[in-house]
DSSP file (Angstrom, degrees, kcal/mol; ACC not computed):
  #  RESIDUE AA STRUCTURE BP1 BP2  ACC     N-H-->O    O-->H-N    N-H-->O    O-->H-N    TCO  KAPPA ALPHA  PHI   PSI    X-CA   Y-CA   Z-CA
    1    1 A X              0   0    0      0, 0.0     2,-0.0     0, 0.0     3,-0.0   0.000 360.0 360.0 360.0 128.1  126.0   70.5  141.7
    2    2 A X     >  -     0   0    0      1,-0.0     4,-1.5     4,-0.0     0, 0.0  -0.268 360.0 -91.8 -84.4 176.5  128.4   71.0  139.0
    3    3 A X  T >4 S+     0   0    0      2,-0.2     3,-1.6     1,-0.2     4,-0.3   0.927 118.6  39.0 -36.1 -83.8  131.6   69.4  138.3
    4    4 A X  T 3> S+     0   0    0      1,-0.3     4,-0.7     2,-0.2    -1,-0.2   0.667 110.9  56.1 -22.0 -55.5  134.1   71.8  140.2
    5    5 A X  H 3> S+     0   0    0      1,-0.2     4,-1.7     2,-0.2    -1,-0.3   0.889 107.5  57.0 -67.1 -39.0  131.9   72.4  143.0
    6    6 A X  H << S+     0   0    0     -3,-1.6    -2,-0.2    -4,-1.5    -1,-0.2   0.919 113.1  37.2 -27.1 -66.9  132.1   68.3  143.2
    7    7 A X  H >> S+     0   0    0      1,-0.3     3,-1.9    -4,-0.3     4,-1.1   0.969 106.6  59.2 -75.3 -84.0  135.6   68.2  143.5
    8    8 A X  H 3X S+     0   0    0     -4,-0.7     4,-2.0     1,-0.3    -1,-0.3   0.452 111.1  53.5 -19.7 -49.5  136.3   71.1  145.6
    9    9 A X  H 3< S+     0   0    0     -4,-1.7    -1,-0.3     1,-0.3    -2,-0.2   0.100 104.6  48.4 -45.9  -3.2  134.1   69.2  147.9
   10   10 A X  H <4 S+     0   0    0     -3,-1.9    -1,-0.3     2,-0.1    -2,-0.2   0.335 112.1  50.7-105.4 -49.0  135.8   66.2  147.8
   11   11 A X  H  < S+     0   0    0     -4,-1.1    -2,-0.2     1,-0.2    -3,-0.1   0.959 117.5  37.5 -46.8 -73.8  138.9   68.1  148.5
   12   12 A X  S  < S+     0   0    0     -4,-2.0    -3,-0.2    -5,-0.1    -1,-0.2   0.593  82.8 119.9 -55.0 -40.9  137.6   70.0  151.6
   13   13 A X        -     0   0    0     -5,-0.2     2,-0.3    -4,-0.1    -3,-0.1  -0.032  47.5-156.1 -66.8 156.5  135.3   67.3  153.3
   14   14 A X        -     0   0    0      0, 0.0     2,-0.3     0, 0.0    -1,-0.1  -0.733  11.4-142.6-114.5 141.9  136.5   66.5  156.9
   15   15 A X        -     0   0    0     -2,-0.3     2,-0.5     9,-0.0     9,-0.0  -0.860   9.3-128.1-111.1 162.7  135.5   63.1  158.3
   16   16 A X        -     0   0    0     -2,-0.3     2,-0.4     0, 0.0     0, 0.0  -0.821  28.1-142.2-111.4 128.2  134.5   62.4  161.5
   17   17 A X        +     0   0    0     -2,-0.5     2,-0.3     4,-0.1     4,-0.1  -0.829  18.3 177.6-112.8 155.6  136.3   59.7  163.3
   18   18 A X        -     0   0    0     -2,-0.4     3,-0.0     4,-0.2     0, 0.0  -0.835  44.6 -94.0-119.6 157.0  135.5   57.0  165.7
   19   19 A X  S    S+     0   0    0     -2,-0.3     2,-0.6     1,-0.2    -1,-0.1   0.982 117.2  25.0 -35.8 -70.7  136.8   54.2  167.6
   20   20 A X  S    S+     0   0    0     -3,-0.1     2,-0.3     0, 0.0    -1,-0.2  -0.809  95.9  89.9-111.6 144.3  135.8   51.8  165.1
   21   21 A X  S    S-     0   0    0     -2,-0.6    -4,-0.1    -4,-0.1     3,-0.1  -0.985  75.0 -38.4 166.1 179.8  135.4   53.0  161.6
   22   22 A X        -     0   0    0     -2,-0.3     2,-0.3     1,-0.1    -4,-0.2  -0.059  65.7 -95.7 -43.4 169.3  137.7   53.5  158.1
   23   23 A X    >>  -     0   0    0      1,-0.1     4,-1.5    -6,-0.0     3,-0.7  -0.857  29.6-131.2 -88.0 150.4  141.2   54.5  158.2
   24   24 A X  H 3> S+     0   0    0     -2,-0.3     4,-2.2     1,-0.3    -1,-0.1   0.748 102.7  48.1 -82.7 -13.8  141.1   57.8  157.7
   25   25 A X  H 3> S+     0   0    0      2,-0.2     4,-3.1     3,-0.2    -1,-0.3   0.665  99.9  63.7 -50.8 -33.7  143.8   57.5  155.0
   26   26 A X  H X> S+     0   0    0     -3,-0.7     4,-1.5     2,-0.2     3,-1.3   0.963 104.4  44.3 -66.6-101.1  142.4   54.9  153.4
   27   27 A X  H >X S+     0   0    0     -4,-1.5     3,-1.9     1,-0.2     4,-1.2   0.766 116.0  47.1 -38.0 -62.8  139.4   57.0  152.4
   28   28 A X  H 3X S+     0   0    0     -4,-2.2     4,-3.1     1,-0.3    -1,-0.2   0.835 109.9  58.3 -64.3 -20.0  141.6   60.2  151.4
   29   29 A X  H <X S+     0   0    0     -4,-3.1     4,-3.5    -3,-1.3    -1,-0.3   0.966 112.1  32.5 -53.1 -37.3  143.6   57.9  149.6
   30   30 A X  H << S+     0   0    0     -3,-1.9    -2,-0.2    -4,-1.5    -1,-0.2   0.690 122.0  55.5 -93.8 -16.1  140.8   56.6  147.4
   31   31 A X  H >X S+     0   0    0     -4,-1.2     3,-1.3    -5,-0.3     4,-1.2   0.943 106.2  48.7 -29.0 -72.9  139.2   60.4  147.6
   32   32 A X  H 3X S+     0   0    0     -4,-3.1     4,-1.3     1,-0.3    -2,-0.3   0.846 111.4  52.7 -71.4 -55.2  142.4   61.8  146.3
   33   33 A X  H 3X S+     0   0    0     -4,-3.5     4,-0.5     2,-0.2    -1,-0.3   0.443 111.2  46.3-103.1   3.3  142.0   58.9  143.4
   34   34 A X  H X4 S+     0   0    0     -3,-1.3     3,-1.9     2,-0.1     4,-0.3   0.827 102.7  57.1 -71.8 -91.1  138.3   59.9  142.4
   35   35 A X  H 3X S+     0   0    0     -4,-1.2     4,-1.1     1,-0.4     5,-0.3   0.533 110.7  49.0 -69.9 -22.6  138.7   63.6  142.1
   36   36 A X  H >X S+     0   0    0     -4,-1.3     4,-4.0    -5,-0.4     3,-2.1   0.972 111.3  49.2 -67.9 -50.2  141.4   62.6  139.5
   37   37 A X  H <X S+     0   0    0     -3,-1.9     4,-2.0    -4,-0.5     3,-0.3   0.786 111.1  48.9 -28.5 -81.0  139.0   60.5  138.0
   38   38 A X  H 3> S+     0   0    0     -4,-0.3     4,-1.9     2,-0.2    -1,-0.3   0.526 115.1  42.9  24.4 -58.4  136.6   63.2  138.0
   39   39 A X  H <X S+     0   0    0     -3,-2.1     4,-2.2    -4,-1.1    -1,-0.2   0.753 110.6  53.1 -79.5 -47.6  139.0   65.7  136.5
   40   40 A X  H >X S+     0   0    0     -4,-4.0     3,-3.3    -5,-0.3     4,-1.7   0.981 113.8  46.4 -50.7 -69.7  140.4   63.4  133.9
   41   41 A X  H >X S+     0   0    0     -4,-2.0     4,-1.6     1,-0.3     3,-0.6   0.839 113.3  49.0 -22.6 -70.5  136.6   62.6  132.8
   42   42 A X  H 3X S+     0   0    0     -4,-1.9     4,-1.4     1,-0.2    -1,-0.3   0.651 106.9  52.6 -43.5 -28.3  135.6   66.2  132.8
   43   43 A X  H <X S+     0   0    0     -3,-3.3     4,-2.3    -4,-2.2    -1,-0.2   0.782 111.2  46.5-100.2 -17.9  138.3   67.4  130.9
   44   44 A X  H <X S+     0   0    0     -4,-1.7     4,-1.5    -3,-0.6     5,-0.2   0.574 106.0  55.8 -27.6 -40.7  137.7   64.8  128.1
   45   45 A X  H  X S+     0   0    0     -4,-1.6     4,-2.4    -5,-0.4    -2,-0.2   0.941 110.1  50.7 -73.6 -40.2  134.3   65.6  128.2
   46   46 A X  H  < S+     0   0    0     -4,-1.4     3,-0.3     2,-0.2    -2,-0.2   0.958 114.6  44.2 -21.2 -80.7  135.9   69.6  127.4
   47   47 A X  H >X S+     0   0    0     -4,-2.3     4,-2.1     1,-0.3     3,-1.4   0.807 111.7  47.0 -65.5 -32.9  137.8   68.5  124.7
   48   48 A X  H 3X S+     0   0    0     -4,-1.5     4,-3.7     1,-0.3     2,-0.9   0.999 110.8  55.2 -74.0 -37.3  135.3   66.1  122.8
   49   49 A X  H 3< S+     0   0    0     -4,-2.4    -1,-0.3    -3,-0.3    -2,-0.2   0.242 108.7  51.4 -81.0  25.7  132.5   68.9  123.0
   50   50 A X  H <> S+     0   0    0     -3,-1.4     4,-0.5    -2,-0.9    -1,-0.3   0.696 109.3  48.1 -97.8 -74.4  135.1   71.0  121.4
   51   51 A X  H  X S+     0   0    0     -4,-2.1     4,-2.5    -3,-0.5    -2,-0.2   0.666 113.5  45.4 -65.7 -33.0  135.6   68.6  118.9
   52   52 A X  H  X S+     0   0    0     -4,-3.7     4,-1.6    -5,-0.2    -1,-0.2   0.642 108.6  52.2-105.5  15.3  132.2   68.2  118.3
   53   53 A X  H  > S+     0   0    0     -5,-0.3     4,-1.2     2,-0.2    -2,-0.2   0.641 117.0  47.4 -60.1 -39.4  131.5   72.0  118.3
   54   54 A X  H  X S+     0   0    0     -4,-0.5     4,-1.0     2,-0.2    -2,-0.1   0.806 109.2  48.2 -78.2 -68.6  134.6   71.7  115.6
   55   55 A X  H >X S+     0   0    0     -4,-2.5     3,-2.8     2,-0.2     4,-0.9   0.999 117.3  49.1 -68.6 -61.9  133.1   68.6  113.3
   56   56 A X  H >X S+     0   0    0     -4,-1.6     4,-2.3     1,-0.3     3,-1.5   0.803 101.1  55.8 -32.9 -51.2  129.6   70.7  113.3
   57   57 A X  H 3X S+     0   0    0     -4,-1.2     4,-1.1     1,-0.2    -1,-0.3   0.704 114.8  43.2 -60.2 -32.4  131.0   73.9  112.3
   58   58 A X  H << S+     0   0    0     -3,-2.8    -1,-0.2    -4,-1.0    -2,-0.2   0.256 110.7  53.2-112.0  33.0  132.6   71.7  108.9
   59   59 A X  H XX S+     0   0    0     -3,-1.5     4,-2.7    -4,-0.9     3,-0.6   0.821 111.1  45.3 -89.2 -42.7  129.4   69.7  108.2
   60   60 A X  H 3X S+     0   0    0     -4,-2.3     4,-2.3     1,-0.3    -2,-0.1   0.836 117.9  47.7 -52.6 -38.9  127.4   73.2  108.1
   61   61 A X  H 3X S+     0   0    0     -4,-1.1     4,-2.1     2,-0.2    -1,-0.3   0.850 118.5  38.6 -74.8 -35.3  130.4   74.6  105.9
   62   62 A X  H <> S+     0   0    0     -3,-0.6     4,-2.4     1,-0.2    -1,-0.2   0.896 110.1  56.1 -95.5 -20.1  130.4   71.6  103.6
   63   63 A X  H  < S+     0   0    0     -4,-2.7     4,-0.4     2,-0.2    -1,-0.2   0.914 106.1  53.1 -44.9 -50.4  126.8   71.2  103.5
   64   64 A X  H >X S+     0   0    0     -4,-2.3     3,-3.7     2,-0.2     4,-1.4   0.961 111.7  51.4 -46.1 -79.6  126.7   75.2  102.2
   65   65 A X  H 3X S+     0   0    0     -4,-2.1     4,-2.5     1,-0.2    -2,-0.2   0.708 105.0  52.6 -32.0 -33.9  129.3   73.8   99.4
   66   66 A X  H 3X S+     0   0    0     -4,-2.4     4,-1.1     2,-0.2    -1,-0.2   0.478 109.5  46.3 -62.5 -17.8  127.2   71.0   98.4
   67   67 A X  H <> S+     0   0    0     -3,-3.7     4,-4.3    -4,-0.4     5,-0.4   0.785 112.2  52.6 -71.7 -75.3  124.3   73.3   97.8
   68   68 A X  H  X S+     0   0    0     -4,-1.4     4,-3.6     1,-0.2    -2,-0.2   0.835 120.6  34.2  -8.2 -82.9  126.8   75.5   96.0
   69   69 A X  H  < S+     0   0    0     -4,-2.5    -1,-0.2     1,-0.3    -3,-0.2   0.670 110.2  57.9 -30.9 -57.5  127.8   72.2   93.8
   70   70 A X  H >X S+     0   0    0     -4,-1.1     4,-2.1    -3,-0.3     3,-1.3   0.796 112.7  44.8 -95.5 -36.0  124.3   70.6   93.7
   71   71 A X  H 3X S+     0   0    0     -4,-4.3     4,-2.6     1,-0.4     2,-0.6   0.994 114.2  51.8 -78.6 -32.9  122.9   74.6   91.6
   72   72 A X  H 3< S+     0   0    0     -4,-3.6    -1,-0.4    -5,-0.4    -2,-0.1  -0.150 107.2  49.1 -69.7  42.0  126.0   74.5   89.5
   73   73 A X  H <> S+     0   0    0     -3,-1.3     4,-1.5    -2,-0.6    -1,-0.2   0.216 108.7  59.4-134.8 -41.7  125.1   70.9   88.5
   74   74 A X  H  X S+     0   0    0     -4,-2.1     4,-0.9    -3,-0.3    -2,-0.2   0.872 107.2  39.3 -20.9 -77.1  121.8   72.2   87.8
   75   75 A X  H >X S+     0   0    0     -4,-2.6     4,-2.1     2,-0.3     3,-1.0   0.853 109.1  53.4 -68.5 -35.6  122.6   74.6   85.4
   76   76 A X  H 3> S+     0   0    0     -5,-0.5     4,-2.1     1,-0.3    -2,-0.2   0.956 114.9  50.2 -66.1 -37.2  125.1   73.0   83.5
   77   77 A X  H 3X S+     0   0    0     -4,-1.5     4,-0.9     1,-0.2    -1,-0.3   0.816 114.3  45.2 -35.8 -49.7  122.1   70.2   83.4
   78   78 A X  H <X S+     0   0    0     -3,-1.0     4,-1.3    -4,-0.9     3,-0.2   0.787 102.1  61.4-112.6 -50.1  120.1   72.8   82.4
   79   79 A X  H  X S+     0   0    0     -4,-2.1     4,-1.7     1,-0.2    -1,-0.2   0.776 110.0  48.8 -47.2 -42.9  122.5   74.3   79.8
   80   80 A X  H  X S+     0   0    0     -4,-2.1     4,-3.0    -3,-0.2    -2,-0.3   0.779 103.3  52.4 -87.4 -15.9  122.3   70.8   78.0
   81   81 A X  H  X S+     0   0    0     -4,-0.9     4,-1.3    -3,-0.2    -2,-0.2   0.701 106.7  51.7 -82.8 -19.9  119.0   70.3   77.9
   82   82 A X  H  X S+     0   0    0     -4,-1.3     4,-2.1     2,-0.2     6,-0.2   0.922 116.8  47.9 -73.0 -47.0  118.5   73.9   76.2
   83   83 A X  H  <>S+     0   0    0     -4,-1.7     5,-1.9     1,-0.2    -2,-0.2   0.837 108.0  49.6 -83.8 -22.9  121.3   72.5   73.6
   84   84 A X  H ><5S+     0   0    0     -4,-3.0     3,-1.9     3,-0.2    -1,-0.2   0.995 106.5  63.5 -63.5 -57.9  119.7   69.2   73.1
   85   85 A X  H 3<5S+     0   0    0     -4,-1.3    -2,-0.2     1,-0.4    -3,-0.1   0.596 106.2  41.3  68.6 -88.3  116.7   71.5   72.4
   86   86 A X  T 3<5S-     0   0    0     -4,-2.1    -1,-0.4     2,-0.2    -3,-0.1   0.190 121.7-104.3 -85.6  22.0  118.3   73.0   69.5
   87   87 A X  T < 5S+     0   0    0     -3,-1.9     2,-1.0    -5,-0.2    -3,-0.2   0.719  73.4 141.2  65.4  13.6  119.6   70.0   68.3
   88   88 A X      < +     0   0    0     -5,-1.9     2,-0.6    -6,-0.2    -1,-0.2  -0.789  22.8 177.2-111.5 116.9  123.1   70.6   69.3
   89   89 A X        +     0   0    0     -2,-1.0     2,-0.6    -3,-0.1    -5,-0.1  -0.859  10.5 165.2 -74.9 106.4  125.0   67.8   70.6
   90   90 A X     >  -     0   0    0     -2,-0.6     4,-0.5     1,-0.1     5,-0.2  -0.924  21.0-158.9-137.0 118.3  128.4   67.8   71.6
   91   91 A X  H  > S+     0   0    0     -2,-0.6     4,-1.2     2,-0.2    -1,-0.1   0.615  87.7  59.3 -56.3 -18.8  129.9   64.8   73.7
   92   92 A X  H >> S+     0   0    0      1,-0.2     3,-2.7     2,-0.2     4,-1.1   0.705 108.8  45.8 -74.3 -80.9  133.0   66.6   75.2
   93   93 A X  H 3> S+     0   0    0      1,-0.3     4,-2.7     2,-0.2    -1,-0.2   0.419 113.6  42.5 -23.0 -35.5  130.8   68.9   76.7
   94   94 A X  H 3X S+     0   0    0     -4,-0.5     4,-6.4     2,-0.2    -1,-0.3   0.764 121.9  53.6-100.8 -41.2  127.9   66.1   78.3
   95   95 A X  H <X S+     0   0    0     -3,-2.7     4,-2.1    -4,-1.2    -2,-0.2   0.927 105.5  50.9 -49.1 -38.4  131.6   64.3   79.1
   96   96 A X  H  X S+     0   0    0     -4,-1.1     4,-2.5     2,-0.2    -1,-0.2   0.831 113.9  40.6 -77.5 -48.8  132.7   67.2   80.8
   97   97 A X  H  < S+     0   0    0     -4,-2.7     4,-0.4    -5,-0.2    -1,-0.2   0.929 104.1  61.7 -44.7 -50.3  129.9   67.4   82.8
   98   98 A X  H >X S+     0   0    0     -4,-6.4     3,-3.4     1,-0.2     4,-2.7   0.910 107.3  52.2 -50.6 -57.4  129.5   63.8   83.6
   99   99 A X  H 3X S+     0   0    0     -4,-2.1     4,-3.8     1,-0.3     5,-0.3   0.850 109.5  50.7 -19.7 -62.9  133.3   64.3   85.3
  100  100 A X  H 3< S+     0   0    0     -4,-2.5    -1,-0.3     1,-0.2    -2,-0.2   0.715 107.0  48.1 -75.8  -0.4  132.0   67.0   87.2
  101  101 A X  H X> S+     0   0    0     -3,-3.4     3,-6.0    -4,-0.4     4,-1.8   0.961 110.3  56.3 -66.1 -70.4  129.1   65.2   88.4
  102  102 A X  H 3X S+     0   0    0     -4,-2.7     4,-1.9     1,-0.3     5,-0.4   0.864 115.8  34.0 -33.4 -73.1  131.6   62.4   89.4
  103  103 A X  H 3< S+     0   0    0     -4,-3.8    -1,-0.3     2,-0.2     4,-0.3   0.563 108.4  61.8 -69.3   6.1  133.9   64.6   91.6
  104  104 A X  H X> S+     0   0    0     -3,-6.0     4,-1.8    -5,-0.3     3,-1.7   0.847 117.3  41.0 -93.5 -49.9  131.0   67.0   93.0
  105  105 A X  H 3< S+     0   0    0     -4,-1.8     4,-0.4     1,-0.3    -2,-0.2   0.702 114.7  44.8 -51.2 -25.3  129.8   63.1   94.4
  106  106 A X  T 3< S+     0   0    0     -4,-1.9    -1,-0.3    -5,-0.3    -3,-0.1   0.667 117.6  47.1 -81.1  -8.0  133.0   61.7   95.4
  107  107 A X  T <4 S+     0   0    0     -3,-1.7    -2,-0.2    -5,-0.4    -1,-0.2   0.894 109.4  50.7 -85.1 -41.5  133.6   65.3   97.1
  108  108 A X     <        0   0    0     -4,-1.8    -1,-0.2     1,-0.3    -2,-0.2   0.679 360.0 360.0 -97.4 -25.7  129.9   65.1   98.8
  109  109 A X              0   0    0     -4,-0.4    -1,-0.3    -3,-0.1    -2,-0.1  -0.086 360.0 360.0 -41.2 360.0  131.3   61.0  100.2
């Protein structure tokens, strides 16, 4: 039985009364204060699966970017190790990388 079908069933049911038994208020009161309960819950449960429909959708996206990040870190890796290679060094450049290493990891945090 789904939610909806719950309530609506809640709504709708008829009690049967007797001499001795509940008040019949009494129970719709405390009916009537489930099915909010019920409702409230459900529609919380809506919104977070929303949200975490939401949060998936930007791990996949930053996960792509980090791939992105992680081949361009590669090659530029790659770039110095051909120019150590030939015996050129140049420190801006190895600086320049290191930087970008540093922000593609505080980005990736």
């Amino acid at each position: 039985m789904n939610i909806n079908d719950f309530i609506q069933k809640c709504i709708t049911k008829k009690f049967t009364t007797r001499t001795k038994g509940y008040d019949p208020h009494e129970v719709d009161s405390l009916l009537d204060t489930l099915i909010s309960a019920v409702k409230e819950i459900n529609e919380k449960n809506v919104n977070m699966e929303k949200q975490m429909d939401d949060l998936n959708n930007t791990i996949t996206e930053l996960n792509k970017e980090n791939v992105n990040l992680q081949s361009i870190i590669t090659a530029k890796n790659q770039q110095i190790e051909e120019l150590n290679k030939s015996g050129f060094h140049n420190e801006a450049m190895a600086r320049r990388i290191a930087d970008l290493e540093k922000k593609v990891d505080k980005e990736n945090k």
